[in-house]
mmCIF file of the N, C-alpha and C atoms, coordinates in Angstrom:
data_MODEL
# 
_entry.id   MODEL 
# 
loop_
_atom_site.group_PDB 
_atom_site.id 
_atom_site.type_symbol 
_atom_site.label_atom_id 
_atom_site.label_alt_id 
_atom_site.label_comp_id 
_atom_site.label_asym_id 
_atom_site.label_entity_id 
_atom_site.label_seq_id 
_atom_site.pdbx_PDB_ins_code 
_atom_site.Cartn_x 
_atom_site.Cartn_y 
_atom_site.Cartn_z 
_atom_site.occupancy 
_atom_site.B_iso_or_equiv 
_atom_site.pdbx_formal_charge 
_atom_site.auth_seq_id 
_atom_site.auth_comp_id 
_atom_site.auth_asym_id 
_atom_site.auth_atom_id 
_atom_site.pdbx_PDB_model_num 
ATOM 1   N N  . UNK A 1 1  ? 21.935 -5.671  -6.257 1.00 0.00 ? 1  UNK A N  1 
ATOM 2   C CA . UNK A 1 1  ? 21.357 -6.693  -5.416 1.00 0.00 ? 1  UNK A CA 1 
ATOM 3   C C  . UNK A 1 1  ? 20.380 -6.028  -4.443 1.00 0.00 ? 1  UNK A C  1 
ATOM 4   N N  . UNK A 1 2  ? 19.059 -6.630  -4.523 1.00 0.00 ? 2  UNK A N  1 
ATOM 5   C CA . UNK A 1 2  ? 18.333 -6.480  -3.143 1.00 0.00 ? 2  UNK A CA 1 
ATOM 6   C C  . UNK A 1 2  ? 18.433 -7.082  -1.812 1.00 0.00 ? 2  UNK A C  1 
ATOM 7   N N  . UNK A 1 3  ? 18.398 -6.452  -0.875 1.00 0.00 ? 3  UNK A N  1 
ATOM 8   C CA . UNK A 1 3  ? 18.106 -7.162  0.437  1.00 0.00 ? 3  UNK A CA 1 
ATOM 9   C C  . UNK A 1 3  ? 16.677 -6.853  1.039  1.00 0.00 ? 3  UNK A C  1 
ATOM 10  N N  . UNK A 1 4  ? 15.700 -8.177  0.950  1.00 0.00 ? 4  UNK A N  1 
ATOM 11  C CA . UNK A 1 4  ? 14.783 -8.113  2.447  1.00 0.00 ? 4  UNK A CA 1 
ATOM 12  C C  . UNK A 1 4  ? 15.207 -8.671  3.429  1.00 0.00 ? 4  UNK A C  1 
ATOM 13  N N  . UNK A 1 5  ? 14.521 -8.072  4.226  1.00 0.00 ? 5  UNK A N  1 
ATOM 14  C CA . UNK A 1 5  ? 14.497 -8.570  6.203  1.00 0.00 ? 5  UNK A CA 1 
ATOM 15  C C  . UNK A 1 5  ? 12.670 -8.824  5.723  1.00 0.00 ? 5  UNK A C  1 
ATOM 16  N N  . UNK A 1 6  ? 12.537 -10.273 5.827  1.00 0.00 ? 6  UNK A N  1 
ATOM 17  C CA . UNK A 1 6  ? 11.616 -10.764 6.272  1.00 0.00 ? 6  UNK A CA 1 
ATOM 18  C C  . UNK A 1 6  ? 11.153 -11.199 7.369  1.00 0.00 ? 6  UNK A C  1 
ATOM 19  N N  . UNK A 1 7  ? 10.324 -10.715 7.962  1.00 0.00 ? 7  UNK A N  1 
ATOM 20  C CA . UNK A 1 7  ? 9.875  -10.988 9.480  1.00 0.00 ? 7  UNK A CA 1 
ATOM 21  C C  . UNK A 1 7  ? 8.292  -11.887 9.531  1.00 0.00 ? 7  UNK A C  1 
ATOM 22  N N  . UNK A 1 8  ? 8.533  -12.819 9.631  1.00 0.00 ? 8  UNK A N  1 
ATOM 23  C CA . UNK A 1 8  ? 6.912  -13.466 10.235 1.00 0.00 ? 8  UNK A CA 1 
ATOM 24  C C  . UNK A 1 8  ? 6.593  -13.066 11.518 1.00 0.00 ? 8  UNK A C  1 
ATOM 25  N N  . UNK A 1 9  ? 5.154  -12.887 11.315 1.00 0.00 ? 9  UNK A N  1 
ATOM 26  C CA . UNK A 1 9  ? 4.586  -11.956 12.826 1.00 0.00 ? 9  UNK A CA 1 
ATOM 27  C C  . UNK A 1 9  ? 3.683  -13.115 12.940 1.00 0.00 ? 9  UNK A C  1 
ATOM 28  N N  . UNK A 1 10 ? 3.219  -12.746 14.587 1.00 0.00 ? 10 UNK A N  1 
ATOM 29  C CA . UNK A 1 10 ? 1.702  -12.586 14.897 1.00 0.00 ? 10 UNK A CA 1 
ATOM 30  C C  . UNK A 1 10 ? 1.624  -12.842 16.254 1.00 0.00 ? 10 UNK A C  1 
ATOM 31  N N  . UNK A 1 11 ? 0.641  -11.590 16.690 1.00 0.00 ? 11 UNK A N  1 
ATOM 32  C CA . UNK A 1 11 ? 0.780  -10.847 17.743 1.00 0.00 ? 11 UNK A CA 1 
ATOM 33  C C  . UNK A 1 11 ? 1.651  -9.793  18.349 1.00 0.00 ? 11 UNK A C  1 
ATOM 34  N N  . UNK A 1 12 ? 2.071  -9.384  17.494 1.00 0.00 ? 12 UNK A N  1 
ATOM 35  C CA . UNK A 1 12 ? 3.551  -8.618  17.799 1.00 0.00 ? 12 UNK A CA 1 
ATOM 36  C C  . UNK A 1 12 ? 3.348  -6.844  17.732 1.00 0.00 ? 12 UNK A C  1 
ATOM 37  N N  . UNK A 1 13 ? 2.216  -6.293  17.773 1.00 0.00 ? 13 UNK A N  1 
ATOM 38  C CA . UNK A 1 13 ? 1.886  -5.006  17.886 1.00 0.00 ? 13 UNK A CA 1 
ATOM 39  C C  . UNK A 1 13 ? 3.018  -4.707  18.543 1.00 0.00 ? 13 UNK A C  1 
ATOM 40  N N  . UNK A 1 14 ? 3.089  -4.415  19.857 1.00 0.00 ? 14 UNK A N  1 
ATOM 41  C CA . UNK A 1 14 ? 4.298  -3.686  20.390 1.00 0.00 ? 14 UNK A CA 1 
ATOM 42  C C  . UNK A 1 14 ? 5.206  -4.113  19.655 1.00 0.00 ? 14 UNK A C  1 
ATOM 43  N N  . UNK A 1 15 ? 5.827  -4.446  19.182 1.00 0.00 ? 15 UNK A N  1 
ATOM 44  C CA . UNK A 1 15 ? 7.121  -5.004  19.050 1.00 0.00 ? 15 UNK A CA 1 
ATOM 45  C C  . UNK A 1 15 ? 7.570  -4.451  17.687 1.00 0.00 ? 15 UNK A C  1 
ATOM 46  N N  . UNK A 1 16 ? 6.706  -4.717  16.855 1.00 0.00 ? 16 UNK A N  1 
ATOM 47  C CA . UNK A 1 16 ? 7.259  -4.493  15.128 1.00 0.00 ? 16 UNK A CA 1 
ATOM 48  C C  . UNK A 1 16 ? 7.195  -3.199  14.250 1.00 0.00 ? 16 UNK A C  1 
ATOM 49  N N  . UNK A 1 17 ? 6.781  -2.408  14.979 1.00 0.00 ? 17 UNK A N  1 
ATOM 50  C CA . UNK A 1 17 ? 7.165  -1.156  14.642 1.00 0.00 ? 17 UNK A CA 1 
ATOM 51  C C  . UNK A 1 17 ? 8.628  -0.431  14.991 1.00 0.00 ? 17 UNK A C  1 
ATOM 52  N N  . UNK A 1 18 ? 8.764  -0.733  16.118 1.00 0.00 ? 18 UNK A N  1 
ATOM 53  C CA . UNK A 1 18 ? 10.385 -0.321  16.573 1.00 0.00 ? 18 UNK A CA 1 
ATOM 54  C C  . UNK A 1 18 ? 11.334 -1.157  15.600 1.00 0.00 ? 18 UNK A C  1 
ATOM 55  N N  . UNK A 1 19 ? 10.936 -2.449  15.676 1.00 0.00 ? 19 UNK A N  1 
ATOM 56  C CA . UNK A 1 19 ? 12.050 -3.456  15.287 1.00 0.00 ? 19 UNK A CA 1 
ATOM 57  C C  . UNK A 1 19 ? 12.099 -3.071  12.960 1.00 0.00 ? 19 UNK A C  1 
ATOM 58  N N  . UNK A 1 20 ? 10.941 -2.613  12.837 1.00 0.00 ? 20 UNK A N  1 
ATOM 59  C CA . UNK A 1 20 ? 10.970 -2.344  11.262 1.00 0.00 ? 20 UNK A CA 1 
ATOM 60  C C  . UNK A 1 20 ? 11.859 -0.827  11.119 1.00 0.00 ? 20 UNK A C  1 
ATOM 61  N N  . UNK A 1 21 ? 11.526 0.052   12.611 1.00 0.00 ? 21 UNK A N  1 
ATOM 62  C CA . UNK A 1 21 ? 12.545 1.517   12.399 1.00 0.00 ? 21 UNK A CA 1 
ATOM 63  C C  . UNK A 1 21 ? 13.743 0.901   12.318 1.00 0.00 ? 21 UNK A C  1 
ATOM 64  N N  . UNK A 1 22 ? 14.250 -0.040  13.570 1.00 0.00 ? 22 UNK A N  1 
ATOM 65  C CA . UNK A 1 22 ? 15.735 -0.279  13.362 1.00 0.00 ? 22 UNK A CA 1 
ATOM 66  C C  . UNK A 1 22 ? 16.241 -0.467  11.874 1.00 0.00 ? 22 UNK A C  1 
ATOM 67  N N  . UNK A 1 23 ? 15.266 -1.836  11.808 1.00 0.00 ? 23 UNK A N  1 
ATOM 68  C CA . UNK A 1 23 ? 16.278 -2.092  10.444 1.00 0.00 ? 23 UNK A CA 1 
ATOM 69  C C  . UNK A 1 23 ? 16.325 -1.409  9.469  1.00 0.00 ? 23 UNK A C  1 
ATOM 70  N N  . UNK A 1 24 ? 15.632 -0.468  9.392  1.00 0.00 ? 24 UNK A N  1 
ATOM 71  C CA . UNK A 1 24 ? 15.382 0.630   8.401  1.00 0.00 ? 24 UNK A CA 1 
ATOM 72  C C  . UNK A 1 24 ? 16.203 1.911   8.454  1.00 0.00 ? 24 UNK A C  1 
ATOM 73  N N  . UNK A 1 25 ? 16.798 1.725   9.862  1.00 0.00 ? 25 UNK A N  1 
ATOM 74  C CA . UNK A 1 25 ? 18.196 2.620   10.150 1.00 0.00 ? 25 UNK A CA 1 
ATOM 75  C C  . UNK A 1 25 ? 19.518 2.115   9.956  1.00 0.00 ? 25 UNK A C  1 
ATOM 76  N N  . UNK A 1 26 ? 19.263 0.746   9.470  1.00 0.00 ? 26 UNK A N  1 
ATOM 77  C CA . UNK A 1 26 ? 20.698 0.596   9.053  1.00 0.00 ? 26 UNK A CA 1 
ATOM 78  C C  . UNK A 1 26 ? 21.500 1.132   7.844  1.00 0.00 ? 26 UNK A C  1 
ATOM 79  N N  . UNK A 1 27 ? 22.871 0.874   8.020  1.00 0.00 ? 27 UNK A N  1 
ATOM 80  C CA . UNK A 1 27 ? 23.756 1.886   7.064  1.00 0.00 ? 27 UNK A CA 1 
ATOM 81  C C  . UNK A 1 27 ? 23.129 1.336   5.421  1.00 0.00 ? 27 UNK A C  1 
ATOM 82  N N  . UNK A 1 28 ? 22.453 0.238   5.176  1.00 0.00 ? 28 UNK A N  1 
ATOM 83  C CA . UNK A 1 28 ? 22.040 -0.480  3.781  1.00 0.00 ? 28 UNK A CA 1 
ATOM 84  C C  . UNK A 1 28 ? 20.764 -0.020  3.411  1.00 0.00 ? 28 UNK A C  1 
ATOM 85  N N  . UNK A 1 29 ? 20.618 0.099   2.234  1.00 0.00 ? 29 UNK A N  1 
ATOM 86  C CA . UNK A 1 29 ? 19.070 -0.079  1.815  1.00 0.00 ? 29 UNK A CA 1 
ATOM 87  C C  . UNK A 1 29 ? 18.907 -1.275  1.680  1.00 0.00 ? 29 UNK A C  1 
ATOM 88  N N  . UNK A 1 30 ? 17.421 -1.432  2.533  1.00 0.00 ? 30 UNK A N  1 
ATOM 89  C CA . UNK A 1 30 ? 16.677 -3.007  2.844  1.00 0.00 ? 30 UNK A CA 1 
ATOM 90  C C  . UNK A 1 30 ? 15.306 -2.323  2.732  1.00 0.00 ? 30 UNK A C  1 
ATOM 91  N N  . UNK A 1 31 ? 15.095 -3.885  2.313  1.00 0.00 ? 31 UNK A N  1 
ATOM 92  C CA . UNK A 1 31 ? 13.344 -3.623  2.311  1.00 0.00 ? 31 UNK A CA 1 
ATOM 93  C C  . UNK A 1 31 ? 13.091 -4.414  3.147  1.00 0.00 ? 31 UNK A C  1 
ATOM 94  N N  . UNK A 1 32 ? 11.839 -4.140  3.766  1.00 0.00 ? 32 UNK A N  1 
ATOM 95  C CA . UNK A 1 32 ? 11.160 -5.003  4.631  1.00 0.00 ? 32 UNK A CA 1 
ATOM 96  C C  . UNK A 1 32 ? 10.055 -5.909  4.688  1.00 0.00 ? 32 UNK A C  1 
ATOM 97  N N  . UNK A 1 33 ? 9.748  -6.620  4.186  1.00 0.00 ? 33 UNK A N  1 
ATOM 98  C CA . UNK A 1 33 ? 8.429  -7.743  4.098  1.00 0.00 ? 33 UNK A CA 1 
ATOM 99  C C  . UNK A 1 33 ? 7.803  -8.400  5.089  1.00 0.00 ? 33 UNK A C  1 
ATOM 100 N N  . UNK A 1 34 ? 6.923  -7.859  5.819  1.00 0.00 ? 34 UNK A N  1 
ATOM 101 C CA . UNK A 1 34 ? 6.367  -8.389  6.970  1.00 0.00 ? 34 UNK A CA 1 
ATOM 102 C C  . UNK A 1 34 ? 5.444  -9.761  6.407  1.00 0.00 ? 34 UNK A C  1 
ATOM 103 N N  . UNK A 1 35 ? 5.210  -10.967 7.192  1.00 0.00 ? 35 UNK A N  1 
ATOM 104 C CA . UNK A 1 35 ? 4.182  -11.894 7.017  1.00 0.00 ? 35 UNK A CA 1 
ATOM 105 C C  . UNK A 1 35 ? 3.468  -12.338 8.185  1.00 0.00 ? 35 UNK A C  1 
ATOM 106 N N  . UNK A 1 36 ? 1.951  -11.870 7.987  1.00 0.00 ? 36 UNK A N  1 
ATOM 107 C CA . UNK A 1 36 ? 1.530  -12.132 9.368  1.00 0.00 ? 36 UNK A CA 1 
ATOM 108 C C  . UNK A 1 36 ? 0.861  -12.883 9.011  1.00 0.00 ? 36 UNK A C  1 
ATOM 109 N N  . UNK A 1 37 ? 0.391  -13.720 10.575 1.00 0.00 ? 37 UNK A N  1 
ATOM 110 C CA . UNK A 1 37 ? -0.821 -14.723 10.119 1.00 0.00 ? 37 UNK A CA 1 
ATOM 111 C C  . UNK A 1 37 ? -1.891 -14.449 10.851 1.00 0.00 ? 37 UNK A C  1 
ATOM 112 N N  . UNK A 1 38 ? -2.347 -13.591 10.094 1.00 0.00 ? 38 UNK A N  1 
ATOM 113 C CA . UNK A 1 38 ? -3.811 -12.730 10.965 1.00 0.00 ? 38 UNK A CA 1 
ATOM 114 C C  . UNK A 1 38 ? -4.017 -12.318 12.188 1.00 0.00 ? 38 UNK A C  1 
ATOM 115 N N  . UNK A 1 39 ? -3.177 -11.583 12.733 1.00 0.00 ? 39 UNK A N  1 
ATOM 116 C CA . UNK A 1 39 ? -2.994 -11.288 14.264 1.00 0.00 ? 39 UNK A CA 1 
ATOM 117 C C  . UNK A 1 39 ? -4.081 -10.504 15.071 1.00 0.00 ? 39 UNK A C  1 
ATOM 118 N N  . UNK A 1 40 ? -4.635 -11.450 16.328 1.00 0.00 ? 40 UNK A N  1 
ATOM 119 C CA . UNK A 1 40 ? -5.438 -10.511 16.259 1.00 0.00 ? 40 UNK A CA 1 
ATOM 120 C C  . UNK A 1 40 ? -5.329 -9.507  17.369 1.00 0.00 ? 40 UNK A C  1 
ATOM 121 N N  . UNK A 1 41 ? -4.169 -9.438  17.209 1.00 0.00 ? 41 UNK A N  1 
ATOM 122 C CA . UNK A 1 41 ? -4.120 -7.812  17.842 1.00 0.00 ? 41 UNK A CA 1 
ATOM 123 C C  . UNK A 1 41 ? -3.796 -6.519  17.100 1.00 0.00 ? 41 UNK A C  1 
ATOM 124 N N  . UNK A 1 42 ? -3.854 -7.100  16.134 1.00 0.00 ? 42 UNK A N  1 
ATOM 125 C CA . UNK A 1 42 ? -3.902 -6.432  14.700 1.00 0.00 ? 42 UNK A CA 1 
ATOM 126 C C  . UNK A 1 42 ? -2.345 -5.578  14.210 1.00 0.00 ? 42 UNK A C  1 
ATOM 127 N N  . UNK A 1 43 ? -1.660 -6.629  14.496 1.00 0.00 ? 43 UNK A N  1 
ATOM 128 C CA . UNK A 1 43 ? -0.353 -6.535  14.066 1.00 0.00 ? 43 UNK A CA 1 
ATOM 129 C C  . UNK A 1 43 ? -0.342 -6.243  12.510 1.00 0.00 ? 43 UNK A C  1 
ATOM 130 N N  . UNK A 1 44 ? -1.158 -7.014  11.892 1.00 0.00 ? 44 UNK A N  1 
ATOM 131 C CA . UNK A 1 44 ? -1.033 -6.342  10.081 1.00 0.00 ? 44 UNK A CA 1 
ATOM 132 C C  . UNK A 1 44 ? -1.526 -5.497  10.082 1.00 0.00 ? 44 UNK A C  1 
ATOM 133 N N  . UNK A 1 45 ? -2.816 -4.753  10.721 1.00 0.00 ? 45 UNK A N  1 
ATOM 134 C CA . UNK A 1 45 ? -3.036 -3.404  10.392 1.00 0.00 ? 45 UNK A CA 1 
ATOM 135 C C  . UNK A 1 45 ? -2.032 -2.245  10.602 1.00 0.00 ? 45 UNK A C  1 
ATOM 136 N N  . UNK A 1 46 ? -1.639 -2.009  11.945 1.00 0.00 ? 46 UNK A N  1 
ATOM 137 C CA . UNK A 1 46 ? -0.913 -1.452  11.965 1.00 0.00 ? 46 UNK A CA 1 
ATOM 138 C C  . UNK A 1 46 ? 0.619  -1.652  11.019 1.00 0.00 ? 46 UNK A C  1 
ATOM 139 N N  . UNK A 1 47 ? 1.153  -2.501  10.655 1.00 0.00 ? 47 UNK A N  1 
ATOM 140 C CA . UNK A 1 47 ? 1.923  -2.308  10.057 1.00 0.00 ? 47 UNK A CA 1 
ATOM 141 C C  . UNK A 1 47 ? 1.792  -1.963  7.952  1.00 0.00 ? 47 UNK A C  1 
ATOM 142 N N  . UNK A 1 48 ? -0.012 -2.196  7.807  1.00 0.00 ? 48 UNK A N  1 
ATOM 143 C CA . UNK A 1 48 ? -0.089 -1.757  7.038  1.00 0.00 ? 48 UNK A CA 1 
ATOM 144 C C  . UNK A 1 48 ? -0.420 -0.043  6.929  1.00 0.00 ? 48 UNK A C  1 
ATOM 145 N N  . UNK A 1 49 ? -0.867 0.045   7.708  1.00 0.00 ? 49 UNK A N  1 
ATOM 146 C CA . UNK A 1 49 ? -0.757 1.785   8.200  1.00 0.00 ? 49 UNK A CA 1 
ATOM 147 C C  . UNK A 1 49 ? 0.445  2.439   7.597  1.00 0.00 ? 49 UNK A C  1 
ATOM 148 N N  . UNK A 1 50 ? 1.657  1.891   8.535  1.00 0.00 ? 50 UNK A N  1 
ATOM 149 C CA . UNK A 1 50 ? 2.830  2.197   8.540  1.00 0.00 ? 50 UNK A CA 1 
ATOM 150 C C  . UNK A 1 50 ? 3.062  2.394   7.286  1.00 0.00 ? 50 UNK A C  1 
ATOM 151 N N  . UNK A 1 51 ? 2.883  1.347   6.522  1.00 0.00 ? 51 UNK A N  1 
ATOM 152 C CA . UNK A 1 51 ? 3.595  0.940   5.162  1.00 0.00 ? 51 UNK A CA 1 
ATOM 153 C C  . UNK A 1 51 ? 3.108  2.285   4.186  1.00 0.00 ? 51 UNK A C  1 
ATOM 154 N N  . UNK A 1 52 ? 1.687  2.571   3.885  1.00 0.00 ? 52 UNK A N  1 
ATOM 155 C CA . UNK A 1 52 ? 0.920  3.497   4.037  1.00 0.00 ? 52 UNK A CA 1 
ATOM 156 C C  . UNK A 1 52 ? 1.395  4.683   4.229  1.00 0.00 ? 52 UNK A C  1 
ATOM 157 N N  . UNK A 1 53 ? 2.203  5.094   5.593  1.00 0.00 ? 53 UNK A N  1 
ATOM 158 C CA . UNK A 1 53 ? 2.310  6.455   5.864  1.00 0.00 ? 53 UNK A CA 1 
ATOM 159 C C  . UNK A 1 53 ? 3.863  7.278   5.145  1.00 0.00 ? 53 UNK A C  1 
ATOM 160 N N  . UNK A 1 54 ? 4.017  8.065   5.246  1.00 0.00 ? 54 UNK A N  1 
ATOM 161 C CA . UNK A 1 54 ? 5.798  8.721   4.624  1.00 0.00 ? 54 UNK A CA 1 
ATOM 162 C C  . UNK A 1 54 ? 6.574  8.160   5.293  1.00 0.00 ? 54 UNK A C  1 
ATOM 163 N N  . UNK A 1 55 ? 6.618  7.417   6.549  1.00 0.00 ? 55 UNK A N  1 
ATOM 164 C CA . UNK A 1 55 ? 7.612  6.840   7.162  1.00 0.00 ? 55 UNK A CA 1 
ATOM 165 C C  . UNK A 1 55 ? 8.332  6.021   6.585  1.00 0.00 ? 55 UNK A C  1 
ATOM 166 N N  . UNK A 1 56 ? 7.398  4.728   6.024  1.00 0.00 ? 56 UNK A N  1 
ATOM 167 C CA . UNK A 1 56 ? 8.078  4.001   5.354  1.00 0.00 ? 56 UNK A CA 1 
ATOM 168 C C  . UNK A 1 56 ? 9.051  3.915   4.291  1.00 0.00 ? 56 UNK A C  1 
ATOM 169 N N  . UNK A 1 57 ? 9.234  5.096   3.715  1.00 0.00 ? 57 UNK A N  1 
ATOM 170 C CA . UNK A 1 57 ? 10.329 5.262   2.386  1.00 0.00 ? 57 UNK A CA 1 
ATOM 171 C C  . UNK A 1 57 ? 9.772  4.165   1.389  1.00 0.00 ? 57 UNK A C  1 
ATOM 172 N N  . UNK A 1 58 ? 8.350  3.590   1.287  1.00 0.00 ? 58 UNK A N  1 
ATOM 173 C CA . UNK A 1 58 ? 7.869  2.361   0.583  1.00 0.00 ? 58 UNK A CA 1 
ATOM 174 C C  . UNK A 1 58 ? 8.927  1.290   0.484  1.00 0.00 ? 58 UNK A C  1 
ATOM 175 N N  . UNK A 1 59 ? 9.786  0.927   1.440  1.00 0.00 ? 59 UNK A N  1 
ATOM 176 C CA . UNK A 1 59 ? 10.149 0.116   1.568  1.00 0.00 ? 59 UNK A CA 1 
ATOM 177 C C  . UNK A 1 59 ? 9.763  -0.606  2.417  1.00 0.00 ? 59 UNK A C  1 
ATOM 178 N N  . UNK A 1 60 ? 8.985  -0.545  3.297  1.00 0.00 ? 60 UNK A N  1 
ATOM 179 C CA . UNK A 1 60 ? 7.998  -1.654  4.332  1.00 0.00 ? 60 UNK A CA 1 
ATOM 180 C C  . UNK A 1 60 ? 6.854  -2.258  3.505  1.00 0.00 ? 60 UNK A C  1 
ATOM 181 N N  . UNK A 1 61 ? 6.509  -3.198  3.377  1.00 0.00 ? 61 UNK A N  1 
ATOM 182 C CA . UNK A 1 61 ? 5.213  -4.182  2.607  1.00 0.00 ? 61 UNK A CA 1 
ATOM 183 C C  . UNK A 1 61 ? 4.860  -4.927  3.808  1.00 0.00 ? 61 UNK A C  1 
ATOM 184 N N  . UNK A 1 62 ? 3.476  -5.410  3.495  1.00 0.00 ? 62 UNK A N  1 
ATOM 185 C CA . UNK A 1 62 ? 3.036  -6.496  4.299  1.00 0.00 ? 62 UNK A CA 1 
ATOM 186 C C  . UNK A 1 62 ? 2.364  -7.329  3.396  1.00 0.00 ? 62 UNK A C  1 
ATOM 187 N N  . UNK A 1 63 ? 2.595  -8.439  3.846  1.00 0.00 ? 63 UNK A N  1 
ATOM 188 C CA . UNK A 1 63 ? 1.948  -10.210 3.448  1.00 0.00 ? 63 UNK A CA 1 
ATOM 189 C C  . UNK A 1 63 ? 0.861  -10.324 4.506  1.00 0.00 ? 63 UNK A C  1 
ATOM 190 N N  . UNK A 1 64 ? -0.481 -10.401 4.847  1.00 0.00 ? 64 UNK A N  1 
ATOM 191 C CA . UNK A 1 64 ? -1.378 -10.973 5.406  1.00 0.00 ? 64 UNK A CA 1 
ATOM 192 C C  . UNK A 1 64 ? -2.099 -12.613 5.093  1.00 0.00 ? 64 UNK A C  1 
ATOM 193 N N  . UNK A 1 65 ? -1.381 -12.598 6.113  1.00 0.00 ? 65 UNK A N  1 
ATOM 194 C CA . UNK A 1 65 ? -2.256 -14.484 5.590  1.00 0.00 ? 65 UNK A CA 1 
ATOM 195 C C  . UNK A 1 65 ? -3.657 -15.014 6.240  1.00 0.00 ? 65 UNK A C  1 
ATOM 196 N N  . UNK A 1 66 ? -4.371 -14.989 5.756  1.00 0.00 ? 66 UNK A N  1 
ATOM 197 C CA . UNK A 1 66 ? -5.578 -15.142 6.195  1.00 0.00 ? 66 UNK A CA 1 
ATOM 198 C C  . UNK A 1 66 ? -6.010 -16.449 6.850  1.00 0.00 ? 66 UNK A C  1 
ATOM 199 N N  . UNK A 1 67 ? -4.966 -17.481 7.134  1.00 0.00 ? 67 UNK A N  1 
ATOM 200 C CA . UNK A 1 67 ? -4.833 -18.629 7.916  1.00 0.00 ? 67 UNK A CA 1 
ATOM 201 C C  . UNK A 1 67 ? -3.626 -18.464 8.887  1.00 0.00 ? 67 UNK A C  1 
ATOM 202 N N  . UNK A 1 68 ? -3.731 -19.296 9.412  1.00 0.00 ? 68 UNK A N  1 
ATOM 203 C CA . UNK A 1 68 ? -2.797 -19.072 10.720 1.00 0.00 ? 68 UNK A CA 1 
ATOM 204 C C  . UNK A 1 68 ? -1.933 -20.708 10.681 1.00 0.00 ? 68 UNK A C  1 
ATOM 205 N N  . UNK A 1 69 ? -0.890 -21.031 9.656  1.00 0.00 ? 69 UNK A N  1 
ATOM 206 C CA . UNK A 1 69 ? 0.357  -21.742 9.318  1.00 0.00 ? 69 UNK A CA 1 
ATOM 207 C C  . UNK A 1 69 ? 0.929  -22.216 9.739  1.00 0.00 ? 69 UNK A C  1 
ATOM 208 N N  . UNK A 1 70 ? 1.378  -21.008 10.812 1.00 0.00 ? 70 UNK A N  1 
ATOM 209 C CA . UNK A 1 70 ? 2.812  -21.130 11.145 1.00 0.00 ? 70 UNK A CA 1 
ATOM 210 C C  . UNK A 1 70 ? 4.064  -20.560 9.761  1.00 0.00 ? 70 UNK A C  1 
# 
């Protein structure tokens, strides 16, 4: 069985980098699926960075939505 932690963002720079380490320190393997809705403080970039860098164990992804939903 897989587990994601799906998180909808936007605006959340400070915030979603710490909160993607936590869950990524838990005792489970989880993946993480971020969904932003175009933040423009550029909350998907940076977390596509992340996703990007060795940190992630490629278990961080991001969803960018190029409308803003909700």
């Amino acid at each position: 069985m897989k587990i994601v932690a799906m998180i909808p963002t936007y605006n959340e720079r400070g915030n979603i980098i710490p909160l993607i380490r936590e869950i990524s320190a838990l005792p489970i393997e989880v993946e993480v699926l971020v969904v932003d809705d175009d933040s423009g403080d550029g909350t998907w970039r940076l977390v596509q960075d992340f996703a990007a860098s060795g940190d992630s164990g490629g278990r961080v992804h991001l969803l960018r939505r190029l409308d803003k939903r909700g």
